[in-house]
Structure formats: structure tokens, C-alpha cells
C-alpha positions in Angstrom: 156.3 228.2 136.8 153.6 231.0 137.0 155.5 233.2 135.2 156.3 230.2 132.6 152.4 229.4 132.8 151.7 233.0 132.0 154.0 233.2 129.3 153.0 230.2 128.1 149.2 231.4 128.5 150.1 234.5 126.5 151.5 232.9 123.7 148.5 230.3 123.4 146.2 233.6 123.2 148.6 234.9 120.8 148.6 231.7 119.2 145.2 231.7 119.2 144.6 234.9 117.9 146.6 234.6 115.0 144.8 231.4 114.6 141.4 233.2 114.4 142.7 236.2 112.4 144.4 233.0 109.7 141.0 231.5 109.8 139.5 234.6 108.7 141.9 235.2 106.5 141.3 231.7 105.0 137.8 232.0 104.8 138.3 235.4 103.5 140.5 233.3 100.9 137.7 230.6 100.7 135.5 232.6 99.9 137.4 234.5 97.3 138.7 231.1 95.9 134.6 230.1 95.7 134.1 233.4 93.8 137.0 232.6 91.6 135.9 228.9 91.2 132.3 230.2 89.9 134.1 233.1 88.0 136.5 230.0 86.7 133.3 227.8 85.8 131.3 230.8 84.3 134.8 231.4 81.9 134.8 227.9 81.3 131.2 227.6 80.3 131.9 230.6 78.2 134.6 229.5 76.7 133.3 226.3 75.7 130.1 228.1 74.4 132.5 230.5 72.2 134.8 227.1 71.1 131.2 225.7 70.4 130.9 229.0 68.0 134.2 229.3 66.7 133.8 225.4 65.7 130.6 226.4 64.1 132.0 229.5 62.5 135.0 227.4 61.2 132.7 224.8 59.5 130.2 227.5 58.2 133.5 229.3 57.3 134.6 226.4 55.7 131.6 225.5 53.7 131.7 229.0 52.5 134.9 228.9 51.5 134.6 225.5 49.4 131.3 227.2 48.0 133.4 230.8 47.3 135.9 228.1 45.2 133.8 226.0 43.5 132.3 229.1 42.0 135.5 231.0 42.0 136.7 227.8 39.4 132.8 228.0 38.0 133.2 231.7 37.2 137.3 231.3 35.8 136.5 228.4 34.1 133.4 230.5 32.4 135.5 233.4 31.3 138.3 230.8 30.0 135.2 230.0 27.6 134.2 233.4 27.1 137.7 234.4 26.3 138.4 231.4 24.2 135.0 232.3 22.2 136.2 236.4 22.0 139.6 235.1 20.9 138.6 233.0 18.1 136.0 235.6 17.3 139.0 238.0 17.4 141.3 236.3 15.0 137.9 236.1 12.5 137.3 239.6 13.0 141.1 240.5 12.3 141.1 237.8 9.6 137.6 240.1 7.7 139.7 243.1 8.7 142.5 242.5 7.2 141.0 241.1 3.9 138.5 244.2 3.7 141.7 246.2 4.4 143.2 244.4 1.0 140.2 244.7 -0.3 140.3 248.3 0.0 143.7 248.9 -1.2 142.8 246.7 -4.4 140.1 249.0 -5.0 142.3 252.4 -4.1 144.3 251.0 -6.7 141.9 250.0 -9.3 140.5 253.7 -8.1 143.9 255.9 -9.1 144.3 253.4 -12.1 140.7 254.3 -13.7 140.9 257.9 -12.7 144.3 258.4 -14.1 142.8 256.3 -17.5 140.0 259.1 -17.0 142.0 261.7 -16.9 143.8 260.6 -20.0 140.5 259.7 -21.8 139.1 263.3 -20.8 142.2 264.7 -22.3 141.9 262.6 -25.5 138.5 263.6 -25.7 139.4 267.5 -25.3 141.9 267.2 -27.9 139.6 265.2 -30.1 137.0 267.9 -29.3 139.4 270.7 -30.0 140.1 269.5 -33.4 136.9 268.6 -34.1 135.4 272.0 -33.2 138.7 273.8 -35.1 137.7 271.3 -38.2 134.2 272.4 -37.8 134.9 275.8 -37.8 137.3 275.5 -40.6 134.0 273.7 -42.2 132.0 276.3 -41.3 134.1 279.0 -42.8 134.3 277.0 -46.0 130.7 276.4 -45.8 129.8 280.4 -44.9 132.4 281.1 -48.3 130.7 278.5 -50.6 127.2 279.6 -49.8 128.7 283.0 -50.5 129.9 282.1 -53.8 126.8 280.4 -54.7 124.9 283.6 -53.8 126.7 285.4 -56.2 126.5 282.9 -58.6 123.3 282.7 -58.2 122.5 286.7 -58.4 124.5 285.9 -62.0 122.5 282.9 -63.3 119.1 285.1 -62.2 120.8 288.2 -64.1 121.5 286.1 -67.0 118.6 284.1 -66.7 117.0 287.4 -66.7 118.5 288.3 -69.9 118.2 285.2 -71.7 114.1 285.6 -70.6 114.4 289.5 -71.9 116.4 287.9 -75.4 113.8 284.9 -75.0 111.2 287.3 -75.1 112.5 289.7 -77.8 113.0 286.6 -79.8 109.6 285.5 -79.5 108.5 289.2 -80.7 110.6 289.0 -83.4 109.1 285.7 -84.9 105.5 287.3 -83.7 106.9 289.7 -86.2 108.1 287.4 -88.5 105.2 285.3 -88.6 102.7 288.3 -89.3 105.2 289.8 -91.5 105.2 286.0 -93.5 101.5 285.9 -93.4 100.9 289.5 -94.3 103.1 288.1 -97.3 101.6 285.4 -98.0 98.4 287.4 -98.4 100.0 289.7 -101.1 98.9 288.0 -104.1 101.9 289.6 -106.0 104.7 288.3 -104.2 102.7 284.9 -104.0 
């Protein structure tokens, strides 16, 4: 019974050690699990402060976004406009181009048609010259030999005008003569 009591007596100190060294060990644990219960609550404060954000974030993110779209459509809807307004400017434009472009082959070909009737006229009017200038010379010549021949019909006439005059004047001495030869005769009283 002793040794039985003993035994006993040795377990119960066993028992009662590992009792104490759980105990510590629990409040070891306890204490630990405290820690981790404030670390828990700290997380969870944190994390509903951050869900508080995020919530915030998503709403502000939100509004942004609806803003971003509304002038997203604001800004597509204004260059639909703009483009409409350059297209329609651009079919005007191209519309001008194209008739100036007719416009100017029109007047290309009005352009070739007069220079070719310029050409033609400048040609007529060289010819025309040509013959003008070959009948003027031809004139000219004619002209040069008619006053030639008048020259020398002229040198005649004053030669025989000259000689008429010299006959002209003998003639006139001769009835000088004659007229004092019929008055000296008339004075004879014998062959009166």
C-alpha cells in the first residue's frame, strides 16, 4: 500500500506537473490567442476601413466613369458633327474642283483652238505680207523705172523746150527785123 501510495503519490506530482507545465502552456496559448484576437480585431478594423475605401473608390470610380462616358459620347457625338460638316464641305469642295477642273480643260481647249487659229492667221498674214512687200517692190521698181523715164523725158522736153525758146527767140529777131526792115520801108518815100 506504501509502495501503491508512493506510486500513486508520484504520478499525482507527475500529474500535477504536467498539469502546471499545460497551464503554462495554455496561458502561453492564451495569451498568444489574446494577441491574435487584437491582431484579428486590428485586421478587421482595417479591413473594414479599406472595404470603407474600396466602396468609396468604387463609387468615385464609378462616377468617373459615367462622367469619362457621357463625355466620351459628348466628344464622338461632336466629331460625328464635325465630320458630317467636313464631309459635306468635302463633296462641295470636290464638286468646285471638279467643275474648275472642266473649267480648265474648256479653256485648254478654247486655248490650242485660238492658238492654232493664230498660228494660221500669223501665217496668212506672212503670206499676205510677203506678197504685199514682193508687189511693193515690184511697185517700187516700176515706180524707180517710170520716174526714170520721166527724167529723161523731161531732160528732152527742157532740150526741146530749150530749142523751141532759142527758135522762139530767133523768131522774135527775125520779125524785130522784119518790123524795122517794114518801117525803114515804109519811110522810103519811093517804094511808098
Amino acid at each position: 500500500g506504501v509502495l501503491l501510495y508512493n506510486h500513486l503519490q508520484q504520478k499525482v506530482r507527475n500529474a500535477e506537473a504536467l498539469a502546471q507545465k499545460y497551464k503554462q502552456q495554455q496561458e502561453a496559448l492564451s495569451a498568444q490567442l489574446q494577441v491574435v484576437y487584437e491582431h484579428r480585431s486590428r485586421l478587421e478594423r482595417s479591413l473594414q476601413k479599406e472595404r470603407g475605401e474600396h466602396k468609396k473608390t468604387k463609387e468615385d470610380f464609378l462616377v468617373y466613369k459615367l462622367e469619362a462616358q457621357e463625355a466620351l459620347n459628348k466628344e464622338k457625338q461632336d466629331s460625328l458633327n464635325r465630320y458630317g460638316a467636313l464631309s459635306s464641305q468635302h463633296k462641295i469642295l470636290k464638286n468646285q474642283h471638279d467643275d474648275v477642273k472642266k473649267q480648265l480643260l474648256d479653256l485648254q481647249l478654247q486655248h490650242n483652238s485660238l492658238r492654232l487659229e493664230h498660228r494660221k492667221s500669223l501665217e496668212s498674214h506672212s503670206q499676205k505680207l510677203a506678197q504685199l512687200q514682193q508687189e511693193k517692190d515690184s511697185e517700187v521698181t516700176n515706180l524707180q523705172d517710170t520716174v526714170y523715164k520721166l527724167r529723161e523725158e523731161s531732160k528732152l522736153l527742157r532740150k526741146a523746150h530749150q530749142e523751141v525758146h532759142s527758135q522762139l527767140l530767133n523768131a522774135q529777131a527775125q520779125m524785130e527785123e522784119f518790123r524795122q526792115l517794114k518801117e525803114a520801108l515804109q519811110k522810103m518815100p519811093g517804094l511808098r
